[in-house]
C-alpha positions in Angstrom: 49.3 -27.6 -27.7 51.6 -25.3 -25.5 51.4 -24.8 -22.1 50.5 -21.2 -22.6 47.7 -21.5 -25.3 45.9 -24.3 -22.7 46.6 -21.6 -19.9 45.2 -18.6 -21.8 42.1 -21.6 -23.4 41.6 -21.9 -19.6 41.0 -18.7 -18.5 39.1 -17.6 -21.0 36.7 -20.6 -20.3 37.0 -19.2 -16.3 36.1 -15.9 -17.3 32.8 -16.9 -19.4 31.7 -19.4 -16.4 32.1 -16.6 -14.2 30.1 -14.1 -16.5 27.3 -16.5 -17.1 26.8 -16.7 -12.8 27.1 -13.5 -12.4 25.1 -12.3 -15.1 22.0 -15.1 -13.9 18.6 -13.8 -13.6 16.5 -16.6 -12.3 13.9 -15.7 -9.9 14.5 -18.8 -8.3 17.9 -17.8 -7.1 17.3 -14.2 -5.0 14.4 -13.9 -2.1 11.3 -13.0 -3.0 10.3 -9.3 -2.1 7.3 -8.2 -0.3 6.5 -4.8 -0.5 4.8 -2.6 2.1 3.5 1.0 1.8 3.8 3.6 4.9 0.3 3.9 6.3 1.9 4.0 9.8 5.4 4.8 10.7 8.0 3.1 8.3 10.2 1.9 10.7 7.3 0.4 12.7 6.1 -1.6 9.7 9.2 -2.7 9.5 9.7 -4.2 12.2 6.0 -5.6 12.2 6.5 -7.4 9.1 9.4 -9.6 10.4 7.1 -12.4 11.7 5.5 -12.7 8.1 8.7 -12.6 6.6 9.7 -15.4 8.5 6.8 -17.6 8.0 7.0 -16.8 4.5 10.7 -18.1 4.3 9.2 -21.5 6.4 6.1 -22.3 4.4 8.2 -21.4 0.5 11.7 -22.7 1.8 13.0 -19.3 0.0 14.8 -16.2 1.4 12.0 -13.4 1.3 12.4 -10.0 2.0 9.6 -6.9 2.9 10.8 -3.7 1.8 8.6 -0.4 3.1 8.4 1.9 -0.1 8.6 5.5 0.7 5.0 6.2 -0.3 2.0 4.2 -2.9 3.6 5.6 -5.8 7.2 3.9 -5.0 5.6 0.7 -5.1 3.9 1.0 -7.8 6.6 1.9 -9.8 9.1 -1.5 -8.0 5.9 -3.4 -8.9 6.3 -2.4 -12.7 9.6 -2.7 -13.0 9.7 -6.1 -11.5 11.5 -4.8 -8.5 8.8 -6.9 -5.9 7.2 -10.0 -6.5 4.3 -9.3 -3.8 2.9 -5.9 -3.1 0.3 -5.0 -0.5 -1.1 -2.4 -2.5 -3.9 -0.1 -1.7 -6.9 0.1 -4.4 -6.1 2.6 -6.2 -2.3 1.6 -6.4 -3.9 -1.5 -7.5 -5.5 0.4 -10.2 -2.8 2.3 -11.6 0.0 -0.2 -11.7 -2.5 -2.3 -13.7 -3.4 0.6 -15.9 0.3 1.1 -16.5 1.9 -2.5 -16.8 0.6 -6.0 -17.5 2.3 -8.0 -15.2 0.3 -7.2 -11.8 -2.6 -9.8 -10.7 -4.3 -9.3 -7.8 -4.9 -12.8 -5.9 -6.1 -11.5 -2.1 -7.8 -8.6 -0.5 -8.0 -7.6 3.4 -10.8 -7.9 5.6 -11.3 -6.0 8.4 -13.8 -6.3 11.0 -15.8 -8.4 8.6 -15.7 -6.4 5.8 -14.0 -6.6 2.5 -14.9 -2.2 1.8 -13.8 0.3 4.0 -14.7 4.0 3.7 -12.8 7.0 4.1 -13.0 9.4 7.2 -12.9 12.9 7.8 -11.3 13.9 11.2 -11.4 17.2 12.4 -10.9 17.9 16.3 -13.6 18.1 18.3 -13.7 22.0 19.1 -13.0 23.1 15.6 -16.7 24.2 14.6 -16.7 22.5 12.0 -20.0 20.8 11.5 -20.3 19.6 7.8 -18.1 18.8 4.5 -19.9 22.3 3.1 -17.9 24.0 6.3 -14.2 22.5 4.8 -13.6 25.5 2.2 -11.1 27.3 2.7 -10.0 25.4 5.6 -6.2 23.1 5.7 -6.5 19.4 4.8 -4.0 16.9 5.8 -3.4 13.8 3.7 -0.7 10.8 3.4 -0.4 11.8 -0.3 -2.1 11.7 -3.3 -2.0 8.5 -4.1 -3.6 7.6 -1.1 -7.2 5.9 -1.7 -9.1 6.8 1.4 -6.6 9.3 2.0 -6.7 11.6 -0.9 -8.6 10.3 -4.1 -12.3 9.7 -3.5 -12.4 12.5 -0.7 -11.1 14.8 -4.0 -13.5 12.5 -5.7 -16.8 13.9 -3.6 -16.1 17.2 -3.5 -15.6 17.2 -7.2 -18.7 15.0 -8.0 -21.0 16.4 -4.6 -19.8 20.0 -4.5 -18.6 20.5 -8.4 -15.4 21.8 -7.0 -13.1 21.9 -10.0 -9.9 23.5 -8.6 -9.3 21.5 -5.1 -6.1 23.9 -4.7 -8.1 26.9 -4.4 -11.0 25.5 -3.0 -8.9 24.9 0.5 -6.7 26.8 2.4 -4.2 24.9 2.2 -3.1 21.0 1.7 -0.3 19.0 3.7 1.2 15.8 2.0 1.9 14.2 5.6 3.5 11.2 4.4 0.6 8.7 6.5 -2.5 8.0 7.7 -0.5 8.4 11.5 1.0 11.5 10.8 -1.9 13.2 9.2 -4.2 13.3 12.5 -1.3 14.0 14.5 -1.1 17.4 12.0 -5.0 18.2 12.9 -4.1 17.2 16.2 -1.8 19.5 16.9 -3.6 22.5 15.5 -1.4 22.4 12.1 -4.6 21.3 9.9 -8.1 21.8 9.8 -9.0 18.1 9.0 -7.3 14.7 7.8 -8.6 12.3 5.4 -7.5 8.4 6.4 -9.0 5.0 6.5 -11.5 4.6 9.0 -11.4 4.6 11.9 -7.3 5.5 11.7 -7.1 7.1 15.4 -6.9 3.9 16.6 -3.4 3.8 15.1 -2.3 6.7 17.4 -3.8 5.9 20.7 -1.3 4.6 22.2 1.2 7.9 21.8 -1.9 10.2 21.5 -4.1 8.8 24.1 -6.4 11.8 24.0 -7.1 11.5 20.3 -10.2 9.8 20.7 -11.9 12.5 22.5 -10.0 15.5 21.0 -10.4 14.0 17.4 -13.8 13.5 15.6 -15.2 11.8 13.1 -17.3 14.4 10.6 -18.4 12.4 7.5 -17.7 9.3 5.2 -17.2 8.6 1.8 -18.8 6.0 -0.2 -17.2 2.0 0.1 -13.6 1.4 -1.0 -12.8 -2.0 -1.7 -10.2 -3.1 0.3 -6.1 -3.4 0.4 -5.2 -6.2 -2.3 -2.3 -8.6 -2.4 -0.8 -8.6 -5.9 1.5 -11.0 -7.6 3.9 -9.7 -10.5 3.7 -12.7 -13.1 7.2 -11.5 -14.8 8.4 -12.8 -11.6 6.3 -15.6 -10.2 4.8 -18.4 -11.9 0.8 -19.6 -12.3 2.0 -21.7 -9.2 4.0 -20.1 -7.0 1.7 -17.7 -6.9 -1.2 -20.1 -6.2 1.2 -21.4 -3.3 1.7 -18.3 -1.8 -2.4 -17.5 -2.0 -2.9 -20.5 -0.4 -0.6 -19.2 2.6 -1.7 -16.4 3.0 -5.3 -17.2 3.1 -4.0 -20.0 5.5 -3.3 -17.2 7.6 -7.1 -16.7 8.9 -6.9 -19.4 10.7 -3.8 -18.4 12.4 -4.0 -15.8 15.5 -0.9 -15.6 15.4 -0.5 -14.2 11.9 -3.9 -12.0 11.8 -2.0 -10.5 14.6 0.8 -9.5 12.6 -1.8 -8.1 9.4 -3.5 -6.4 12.5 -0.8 -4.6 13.3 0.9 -3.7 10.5 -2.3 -2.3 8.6 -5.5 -3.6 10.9 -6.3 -6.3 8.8 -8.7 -9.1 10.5 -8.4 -11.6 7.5 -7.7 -12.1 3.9 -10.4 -13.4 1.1 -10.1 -14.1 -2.4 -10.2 -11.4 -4.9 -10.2 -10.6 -8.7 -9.7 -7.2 -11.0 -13.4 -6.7 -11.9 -14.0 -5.9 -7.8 -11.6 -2.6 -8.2 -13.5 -1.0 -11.0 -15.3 1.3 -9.0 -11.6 3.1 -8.1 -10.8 2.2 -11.4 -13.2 5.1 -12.5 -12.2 7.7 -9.4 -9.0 6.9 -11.1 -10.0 8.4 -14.2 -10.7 11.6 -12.8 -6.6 12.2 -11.7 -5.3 9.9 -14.6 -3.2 12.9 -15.8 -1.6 13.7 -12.4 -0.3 10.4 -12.2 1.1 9.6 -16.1 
């Protein structure tokens, strides 16, 4: 055999090595990524999630990576199409992702304060006049956006189901997609909206830039219980156990200040607990109501 046929025999054997690395999809190979939404600054979660990231990369001996989405529905979509392997979704993400794909588990919810529900608040400032949810028509409502849980959906919810409000775009004034929880009681705040939906008690998140926000901001009513934030695995991307290792970290977590301090501050999380579909079908049915805004 020539010189030249065992040279070109070569690079063609190069060339298909080199196609086969660089074409490799194991999961095994690339960091695992976390995915945050923006309840709070983007650039602040960012940087709040570094700590977790790094214990992450200790405890799994893999690079791992936390990516803040622009808003709920941008996770939801890198969830199904196996863009993250972990996403702290809200409920109602939690809900629709599963709705639309088959790969999303949930493994972990938050705690906070105790509790594994949270409610939605109404905030309006405190020399508004406004007294009651009745005294909200017609008035401006500041949200994160609508695929916000506490922030959009089962506020609509009531006033559909309490009120029978059936067009919520006529029925107020006006509504402000703020982009989070922060931004939307700095809108009411500032005299730019009547009231905010968020998670209670979300002026705490603001406090320290606002410090009159406590006084100048009230709380006017509740909704019923939301379960709370989940931790979801995409099984397209991790195995039965890798994701049983990675639950067991994180719920290793509650008895680490040092980590509860990092969930604190990045969404005011006081622990983690197990958690399984069946406790989200109580949003699972808000999510009914909206199902056609969001397919």
């Amino acid at each position: 055999m020539s010189k030249k046929v065992l040279l070109t025999l070569f690079t063609l054997l190069m060339a298909t090595v080199l196609v086969a690395c660089g074409t490799s999809s194991g999961d095994g190979d690339g960091p695992i990524v976390l995915g945050f939404v923006p309840s709070t600054d983007s650039d602040r979660i960012a940087d709040s999630i570094e700590p977790l990231v790094e214990r992450l990369e200790e405890e799994l001996g893999r690079d791992v990576e936390g990516r803040v989405m622009t808003n709920f529905s941008g996770l939801v979509e890198a969830m199904g199409n196996d863009q993250v392997h972990i996403g702290f979704i809200p409920a109602f993400g939690y809900v629709q992702v599963t709705e639309r794909y088959d790969q999303v588990e949930v493994f972990a919810k938050s705690i906070r304060h105790g509790e594994s529900t949270y409610r939605a608040q109404y905030t309006v400032r405190a020399d508004s006049g406004i007294e009651s949810l009745e005294d909200l028509e017609g008035k401006i409502w500041a949200f994160a956006d609508q695929g916000s849980t506490s922030g959009y959906l089962f506020p609509a919810a009531q006033f559909m189901d309490d009120y029978g409000v059936t067009d919520l775009d006529s029925y107020f004034g006006g509504q402000i997609q703020a982009g989070s929880h922060d931004a939307s009681l700095i809108t009411v705040l500032e005299g730019d909206a009547d009231f905010a939906t968020t998670f209670e008690d979300a002026r705490t998140n603001i406090v320290e830039d606002y410090p009159e926000a406590m006084d100048e901001l009230v709380q006017l009513d509740f909704t019923d219980a939301i379960p709370n934030d989940t931790i979801s695995a995409n099984t397209n991307l991790l195995s039965e156990e890798e994701i049983e290792e990675i639950k067991s970290i994180f719920l290793s977590f509650n008895e680490d200040e040092e980590m509860i301090a990092v969930m604190d501050e990045v969404y005011n999380w006081t622990g983690l607990d197990e958690a399984s579909h069946d406790e989200y079908e109580i949003v699972r049915s808000v999510y009914k109501k909206f199902q056609e805004q969001f397919d």
